[in-house]
C-alpha positions as CSV (number, residue, x, y, z in Angstrom):
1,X,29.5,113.9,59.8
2,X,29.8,116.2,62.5
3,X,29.0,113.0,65.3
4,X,31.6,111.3,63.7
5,X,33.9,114.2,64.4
6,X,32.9,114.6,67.7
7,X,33.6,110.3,68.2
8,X,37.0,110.9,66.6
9,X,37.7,113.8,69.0
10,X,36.9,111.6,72.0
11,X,38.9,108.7,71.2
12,X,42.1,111.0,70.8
13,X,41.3,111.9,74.7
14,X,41.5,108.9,76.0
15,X,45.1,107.8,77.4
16,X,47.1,105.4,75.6
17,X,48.3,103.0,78.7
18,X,52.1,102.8,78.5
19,X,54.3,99.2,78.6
20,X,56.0,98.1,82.0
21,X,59.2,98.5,82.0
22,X,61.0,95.4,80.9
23,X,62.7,93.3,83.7
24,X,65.0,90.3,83.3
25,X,63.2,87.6,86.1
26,X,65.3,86.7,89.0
27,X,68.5,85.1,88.4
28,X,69.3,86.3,85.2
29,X,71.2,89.2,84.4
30,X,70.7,91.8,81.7
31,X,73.4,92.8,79.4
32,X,74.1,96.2,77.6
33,X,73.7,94.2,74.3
34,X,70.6,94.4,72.3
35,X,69.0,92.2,69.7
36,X,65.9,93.0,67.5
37,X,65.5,96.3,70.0
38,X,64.9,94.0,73.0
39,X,67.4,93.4,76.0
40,X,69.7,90.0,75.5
41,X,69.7,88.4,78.8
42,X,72.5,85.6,80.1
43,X,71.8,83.2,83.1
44,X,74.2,84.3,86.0
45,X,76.4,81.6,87.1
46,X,76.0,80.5,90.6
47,X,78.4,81.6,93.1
48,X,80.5,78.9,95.1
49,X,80.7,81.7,98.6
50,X,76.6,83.0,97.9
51,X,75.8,86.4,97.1
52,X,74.9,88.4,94.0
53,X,77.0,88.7,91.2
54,X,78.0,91.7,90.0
55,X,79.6,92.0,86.4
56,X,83.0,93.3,87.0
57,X,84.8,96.0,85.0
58,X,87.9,95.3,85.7
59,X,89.2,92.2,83.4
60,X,90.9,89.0,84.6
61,X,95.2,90.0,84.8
62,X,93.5,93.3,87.2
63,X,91.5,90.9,89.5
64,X,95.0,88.7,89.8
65,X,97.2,91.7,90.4
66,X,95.3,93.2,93.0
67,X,94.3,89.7,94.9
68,X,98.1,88.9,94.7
69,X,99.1,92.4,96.3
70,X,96.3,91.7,99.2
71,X,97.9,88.2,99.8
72,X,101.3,90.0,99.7
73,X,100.2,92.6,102.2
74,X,98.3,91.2,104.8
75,X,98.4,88.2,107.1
76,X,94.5,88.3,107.7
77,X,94.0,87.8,103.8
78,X,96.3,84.9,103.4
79,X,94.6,83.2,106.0
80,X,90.7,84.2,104.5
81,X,91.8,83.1,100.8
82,X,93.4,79.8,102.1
83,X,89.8,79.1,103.9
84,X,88.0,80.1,100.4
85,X,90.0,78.4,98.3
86,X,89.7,75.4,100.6
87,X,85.7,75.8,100.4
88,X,85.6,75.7,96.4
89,X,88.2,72.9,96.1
90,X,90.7,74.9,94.7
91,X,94.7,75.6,94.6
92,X,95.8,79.0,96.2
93,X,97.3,80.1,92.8
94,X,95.1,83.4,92.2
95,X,95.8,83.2,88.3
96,X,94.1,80.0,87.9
97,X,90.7,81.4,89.3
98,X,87.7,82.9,87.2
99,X,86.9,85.7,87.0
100,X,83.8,85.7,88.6
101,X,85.7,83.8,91.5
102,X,88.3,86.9,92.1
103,X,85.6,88.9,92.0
104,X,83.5,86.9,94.6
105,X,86.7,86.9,96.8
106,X,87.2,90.8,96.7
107,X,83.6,91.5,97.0
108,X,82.7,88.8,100.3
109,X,85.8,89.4,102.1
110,X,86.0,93.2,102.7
111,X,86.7,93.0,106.6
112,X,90.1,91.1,106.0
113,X,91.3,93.3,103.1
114,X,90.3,96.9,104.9
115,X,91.9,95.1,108.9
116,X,95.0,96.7,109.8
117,X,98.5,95.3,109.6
118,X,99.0,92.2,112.2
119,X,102.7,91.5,114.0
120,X,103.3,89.1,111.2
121,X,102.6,91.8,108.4
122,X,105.0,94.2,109.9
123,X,108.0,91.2,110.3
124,X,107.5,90.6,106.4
125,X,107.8,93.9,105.7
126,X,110.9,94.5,107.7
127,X,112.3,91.2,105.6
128,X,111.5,92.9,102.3
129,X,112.8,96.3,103.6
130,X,116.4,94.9,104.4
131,X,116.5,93.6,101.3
132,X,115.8,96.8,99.7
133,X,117.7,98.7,102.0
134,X,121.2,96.8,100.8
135,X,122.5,94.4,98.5
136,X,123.9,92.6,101.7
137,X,120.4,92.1,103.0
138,X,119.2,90.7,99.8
139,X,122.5,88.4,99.8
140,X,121.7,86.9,102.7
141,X,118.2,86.3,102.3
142,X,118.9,84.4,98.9
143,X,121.8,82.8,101.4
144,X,119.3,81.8,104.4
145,X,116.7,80.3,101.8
146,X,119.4,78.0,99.7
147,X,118.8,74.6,100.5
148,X,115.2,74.5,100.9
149,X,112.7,73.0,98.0
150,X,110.8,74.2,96.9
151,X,112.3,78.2,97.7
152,X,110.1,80.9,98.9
153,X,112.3,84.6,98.0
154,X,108.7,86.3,99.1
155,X,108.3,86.5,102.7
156,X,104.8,87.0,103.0
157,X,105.4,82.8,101.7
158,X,107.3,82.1,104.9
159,X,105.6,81.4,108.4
160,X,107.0,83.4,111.9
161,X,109.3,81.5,113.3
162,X,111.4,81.1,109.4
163,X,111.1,84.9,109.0
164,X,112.8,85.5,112.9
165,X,115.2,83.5,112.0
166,X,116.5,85.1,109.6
167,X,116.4,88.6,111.6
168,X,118.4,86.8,113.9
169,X,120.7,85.4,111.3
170,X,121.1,88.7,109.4
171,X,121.9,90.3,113.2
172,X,124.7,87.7,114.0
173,X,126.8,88.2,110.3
174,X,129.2,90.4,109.6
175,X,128.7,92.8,106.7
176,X,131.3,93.7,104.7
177,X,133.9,96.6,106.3
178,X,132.5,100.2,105.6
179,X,129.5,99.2,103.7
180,X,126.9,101.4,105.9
181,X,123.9,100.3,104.0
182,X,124.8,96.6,105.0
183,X,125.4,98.2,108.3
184,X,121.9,99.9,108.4
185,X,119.9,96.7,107.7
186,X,121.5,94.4,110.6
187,X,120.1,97.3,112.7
188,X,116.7,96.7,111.1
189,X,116.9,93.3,111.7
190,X,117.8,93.9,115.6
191,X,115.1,96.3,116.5
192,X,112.5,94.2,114.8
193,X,113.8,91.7,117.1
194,X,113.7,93.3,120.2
195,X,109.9,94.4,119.0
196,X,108.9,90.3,118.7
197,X,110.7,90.0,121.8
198,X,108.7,92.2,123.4
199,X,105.0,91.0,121.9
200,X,106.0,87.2,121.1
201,X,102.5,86.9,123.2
202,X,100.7,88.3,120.7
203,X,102.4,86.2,117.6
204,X,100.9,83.4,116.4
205,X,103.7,80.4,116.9
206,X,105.5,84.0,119.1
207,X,106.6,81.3,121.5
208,X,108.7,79.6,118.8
209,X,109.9,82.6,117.6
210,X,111.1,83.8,120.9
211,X,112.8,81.0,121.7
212,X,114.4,81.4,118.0
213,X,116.2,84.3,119.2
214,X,117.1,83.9,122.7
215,X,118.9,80.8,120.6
216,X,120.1,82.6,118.0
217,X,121.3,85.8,120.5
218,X,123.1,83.1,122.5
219,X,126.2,81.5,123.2
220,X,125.5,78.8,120.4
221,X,124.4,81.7,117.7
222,X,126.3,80.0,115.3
223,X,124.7,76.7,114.9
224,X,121.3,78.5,116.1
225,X,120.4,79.0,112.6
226,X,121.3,76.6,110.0
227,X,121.9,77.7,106.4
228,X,122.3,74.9,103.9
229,X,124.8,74.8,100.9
230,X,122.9,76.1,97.4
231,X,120.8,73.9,95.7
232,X,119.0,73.7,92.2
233,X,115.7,73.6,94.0
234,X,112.6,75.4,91.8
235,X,112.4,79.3,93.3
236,X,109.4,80.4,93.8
237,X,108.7,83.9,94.2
């Protein structure tokens, strides 16, 4: 009895060897969910661009909103998500990606989306900042766009040389007798053009737009800049 004691003692010594820690092989990815007490695992989906994918947090209307306020932003990510979309065989329409596509995009193309603003990014912004400034400015953009089809009201949808011609069109009109704010965005419109004057160099298609407003400045500044009659083409914003 006692050597059976001592044999129970012993074995109650020994170390119990503990289980590796469970981990999904490589190219699957492990979800929070459990089944049964063991981890459910889904196959990742490949990625069109490479890389790992991450599981996002953010759902699928975020990923749109915040890829459509890059594109809106910045010249340098128009230009990257044209070359992506291009590379998956895709339209440019963010809202018709997957998710897992957005997320690709935001995750593979940080050096575009951090870059500081180019020439082009700060002549959009002065476009959307006359129309904000006055009711005039807004007038005239709607004005300066009628006729074309399909119709682009978001500038960051418009190449150079449209968006200096309508900063020289706003500069040759006449707003309305007394109405400063009117006032106050033709003189937007002509420092921005003196500025892509000054650095048409540095512009891609600058050359075209500098010759837009030496036109448009000139003796002809009336027929420089054609605005068609209104139109019932589809407006796209």
């Amino acid at each position: 009895q006692q050597q059976q004691q001592q044999q129970q003692q012993q074995q109650a010594q020994v170390p119990v060897p503990s289980s590796p820690p469970h981990s999904p092989p490589q190219g699957v990815v492990a979800t929070a969910a459990t089944v049964g007490g063991a981890a459910d695992t889904v196959s990742a989906p490949p990625l069109a661009a490479g890389g790992v994918l991450v599981k996002p947090s953010a759902d699928h209307d975020e990923l749109v909103q915040e890829v459509t306020k890059a594109l809106n932003r910045s010249q340098r990510v128009r230009d990257a998500w044209a070359a992506f979309c291009e590379s998956i065989s895709q339209n440019l329409a963010p809202r018709t990606k997957e998710t897992r596509i957005l997320m690709t995009f935001l995750s593979t193309h940080q050096e575009a989306l951090n870059a500081p603003p180019t020439a082009v990014d700060t002549i959009v912004d002065v476009v959307k900042s006359v129309q904000v400034q006055s009711d005039y400015g807004k007038q005239m953009w709607l004005n300066f766009n009628a006729g074309q089809s399909p119709i682009y009201l978001n500038p960051a949808r418009h190449d150079v040389d449209s968006l200096v011609r309508f900063l020289a069109y706003l500069t040759q009109s006449t707003p309305p007798p007394g109405d400063q704010a009117a006032a106050a965005s033709l003189a937007q419109a002509a420092s921005a053009l003196s500025a892509v004057v000054a650095g048409a160099a540095t512009l891609s298609g600058g050359q075209t737009a500098a010759n837009a407003i030496l036109e448009a400045t000139g003796s002809a500044a009336t027929t420089a800049v054609q605005v068609a009659p209104p139109t019932t083409a589809t407006v796209v914003e």
